[in-house]
C-alpha positions in Angstrom: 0.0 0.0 0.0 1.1 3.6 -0.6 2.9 5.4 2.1 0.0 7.7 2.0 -2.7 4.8 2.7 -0.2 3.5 5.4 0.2 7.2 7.2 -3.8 8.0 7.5 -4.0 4.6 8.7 -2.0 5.5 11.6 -3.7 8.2 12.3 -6.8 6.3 12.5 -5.8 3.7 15.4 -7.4 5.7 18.5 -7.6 3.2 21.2 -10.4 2.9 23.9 -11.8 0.4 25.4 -15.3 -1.6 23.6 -18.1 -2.2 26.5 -20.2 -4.3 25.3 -21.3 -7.2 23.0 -24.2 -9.3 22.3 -24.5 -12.6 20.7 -26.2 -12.4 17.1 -27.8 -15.1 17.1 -27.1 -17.5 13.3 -29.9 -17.6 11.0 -30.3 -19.5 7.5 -32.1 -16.6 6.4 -29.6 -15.0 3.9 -28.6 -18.5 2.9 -30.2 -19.0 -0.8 -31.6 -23.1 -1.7 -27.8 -23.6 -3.4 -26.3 -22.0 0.3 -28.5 -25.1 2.0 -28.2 -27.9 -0.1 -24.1 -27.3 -0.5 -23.3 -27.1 3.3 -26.0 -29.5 4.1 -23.2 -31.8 2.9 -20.1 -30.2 3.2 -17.1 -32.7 3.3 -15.5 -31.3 6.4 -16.7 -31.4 10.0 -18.8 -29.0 12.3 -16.3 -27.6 13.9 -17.4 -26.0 17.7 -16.3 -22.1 17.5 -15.4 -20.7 20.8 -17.5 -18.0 22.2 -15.3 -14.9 21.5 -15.2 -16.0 17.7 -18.8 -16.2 17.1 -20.7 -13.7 15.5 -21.5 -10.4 17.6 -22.8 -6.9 17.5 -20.8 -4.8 19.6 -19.9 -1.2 20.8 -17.3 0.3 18.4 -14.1 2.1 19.6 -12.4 3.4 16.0 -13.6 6.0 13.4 -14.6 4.2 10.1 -17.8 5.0 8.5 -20.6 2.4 8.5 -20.2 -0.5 5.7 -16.1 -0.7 6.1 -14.7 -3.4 6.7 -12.1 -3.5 9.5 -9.7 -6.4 9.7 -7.6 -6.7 13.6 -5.1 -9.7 12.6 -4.0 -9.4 16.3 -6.9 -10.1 18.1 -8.7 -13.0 15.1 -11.5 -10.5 14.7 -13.3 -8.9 11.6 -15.6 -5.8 12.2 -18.3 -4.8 9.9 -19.1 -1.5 10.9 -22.2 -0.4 11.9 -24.2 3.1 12.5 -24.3 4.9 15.8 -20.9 3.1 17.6 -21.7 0.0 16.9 -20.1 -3.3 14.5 -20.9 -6.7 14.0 -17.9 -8.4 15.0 -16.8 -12.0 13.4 -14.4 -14.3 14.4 -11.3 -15.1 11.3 -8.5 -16.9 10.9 -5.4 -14.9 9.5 -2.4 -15.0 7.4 0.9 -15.8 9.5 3.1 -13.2 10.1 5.4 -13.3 6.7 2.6 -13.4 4.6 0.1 -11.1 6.3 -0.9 -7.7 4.7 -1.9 -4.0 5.8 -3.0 -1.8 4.5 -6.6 0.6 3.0 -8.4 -1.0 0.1 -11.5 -1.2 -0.7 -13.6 -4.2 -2.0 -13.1 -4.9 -5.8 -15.8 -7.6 -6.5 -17.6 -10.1 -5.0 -18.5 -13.9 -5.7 -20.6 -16.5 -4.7 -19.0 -19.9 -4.3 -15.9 -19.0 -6.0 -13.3 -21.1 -7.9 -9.9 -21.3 -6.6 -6.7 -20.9 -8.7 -3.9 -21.1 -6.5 -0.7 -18.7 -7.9 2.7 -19.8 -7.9 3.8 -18.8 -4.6 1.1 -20.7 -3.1 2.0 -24.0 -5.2 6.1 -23.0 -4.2 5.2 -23.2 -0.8 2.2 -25.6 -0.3 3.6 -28.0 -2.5 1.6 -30.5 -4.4 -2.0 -29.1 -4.9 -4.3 -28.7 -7.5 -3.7 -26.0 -10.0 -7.8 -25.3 -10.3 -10.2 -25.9 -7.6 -14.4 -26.0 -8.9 -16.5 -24.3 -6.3 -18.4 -26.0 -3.7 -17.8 -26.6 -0.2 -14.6 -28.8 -0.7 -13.2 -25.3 -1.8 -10.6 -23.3 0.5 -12.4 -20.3 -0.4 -16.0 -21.4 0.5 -19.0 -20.1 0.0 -18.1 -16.3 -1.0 -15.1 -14.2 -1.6 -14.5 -10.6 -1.2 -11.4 -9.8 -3.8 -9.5 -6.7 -2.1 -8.2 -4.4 -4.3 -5.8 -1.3 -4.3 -6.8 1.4 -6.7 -8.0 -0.9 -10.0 -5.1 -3.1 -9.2 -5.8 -6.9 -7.6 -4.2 -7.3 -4.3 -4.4 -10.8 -4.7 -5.5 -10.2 -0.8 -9.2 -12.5 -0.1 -11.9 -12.1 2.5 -13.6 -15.5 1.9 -15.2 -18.6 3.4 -13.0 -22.0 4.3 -13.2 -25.5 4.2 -11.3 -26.0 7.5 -13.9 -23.8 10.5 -11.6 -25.4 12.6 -8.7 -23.0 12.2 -11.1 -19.5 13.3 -9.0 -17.6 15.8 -5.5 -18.8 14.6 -3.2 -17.7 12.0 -2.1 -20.3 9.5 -3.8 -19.0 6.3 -1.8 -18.1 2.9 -2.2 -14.7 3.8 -6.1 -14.3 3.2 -8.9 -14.0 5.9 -11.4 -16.6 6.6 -14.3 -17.1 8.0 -16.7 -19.6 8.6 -19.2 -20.0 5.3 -22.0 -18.8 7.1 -20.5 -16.2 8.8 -18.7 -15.4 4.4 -22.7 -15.1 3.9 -23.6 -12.9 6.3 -20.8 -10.7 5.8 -21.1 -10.4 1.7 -24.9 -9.8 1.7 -24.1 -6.7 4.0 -21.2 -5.3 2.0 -21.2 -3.3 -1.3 -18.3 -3.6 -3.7 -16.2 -0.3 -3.4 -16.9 -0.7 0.2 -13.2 0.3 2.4 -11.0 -2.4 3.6 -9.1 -1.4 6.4 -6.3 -4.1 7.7 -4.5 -2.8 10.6 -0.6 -3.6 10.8 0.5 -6.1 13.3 1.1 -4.8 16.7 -1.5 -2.2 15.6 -4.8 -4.2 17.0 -6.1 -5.9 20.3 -4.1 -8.6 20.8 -5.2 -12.1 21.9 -2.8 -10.9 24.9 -4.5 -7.5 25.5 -7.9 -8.0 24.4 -9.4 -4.7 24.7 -12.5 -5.4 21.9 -12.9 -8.4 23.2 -13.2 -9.0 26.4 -12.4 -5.7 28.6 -15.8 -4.3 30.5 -17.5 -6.9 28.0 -20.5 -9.2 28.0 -22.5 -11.7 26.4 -25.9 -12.2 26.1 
């Protein structure tokens, strides 16, 4: 990103603590009859999502304008934000450290049930994988992707769903956030392509360490 993405970012990261949050409850309601019938039988298993990862509408500390995206690699945690201090908050798993990116964006386009073509530094460094993936749930990139774009140019950088729901709150991705595919379907039918991506730099967030989104002053209900 340029340097002058990178210095308004900075100037964005006004710290205070978030009060409260509240369960949002998972619905099937924005799934369409493909959405059901595909993770009906999805070739991976349910995977239990600790309490802090699930969805939840909380109080909102930072400064973006409703419908940005706000990515905290630190502390696992997407926020959609919301009117009137408040942002939908979703559990993610993240890139590790050497291939994580920062940055503003904004999102480019958006699919449902995307294909995956993995590039070449994914195949140098994964190995022996497919060189085209068909979409369905067997997919890494799940049931919708949000491509993250600079400008016009591609970042190559995805917001998408996963084949693995295991993985949400760690960081072992190529770089790429996931969610879990319902939680990929909640979060594209909210968001509008030219929408701003904001990915805070590492050490820049609430760490799983300091957790002041998460857990300081908060509750569930």
């Amino acid at each position: 990103m340029a340097g002058r993405s990178l210095a308004f970012l900075c100037l964005g990261l006004l710290a205070a603590g978030c009060t409260q949050s509240t369960l949002e409850i998972a619905s099937d309601a924005a799934m369409t009859p493909r959405d059901k019938k595909l993770l009906a039988n999805a070739p991976y298993a349910q995977a239990t999502i600790p309490e802090p990862y699930k969805r939840h509408i909380v109080t909102y500390h930072r400064k973006e304008t409703a419908g940005a995206i706000v990515v905290d690699s630190d502390a696992r945690y997407l926020y959609y934000v919301l009117p009137e201090g408040k942002a939908i908050r979703y559990g993610i798993t993240v890139g590790e450290d050497a291939l994580a990116f920062s940055g503003i964006a904004k999102v480019g386009r958006k699919e449902e049930w995307p294909s995956w073509t993995p590039t070449n530094d994914i195949k140098k460094r994964l190995g022996n994988i497919p060189g085209y993936v068909a979409p369905g749930p067997h997919n890494p990139m799940g049931s919708r992707a949000l491509y993250v774009y600079d400008g016009p140019k591609d970042t190559l950088y995805r917001i998408h769903g996963t084949n693995q729901p295991e993985y949400i709150g760690s960081a072992i991705s190529s770089g790429c956030i996931r969610l879990t595919n319902e939680d990929a379907i909640d979060l594209f039918n909210r968001v509008k392509v030219g929408s701003p991506v904001v990915v805070l730099a590492p050490g820049s967030g609430d760490s799983p360490t300091n957790p002041r989104i998460a857990f300081s002053g908060g509750r569930d209900s």
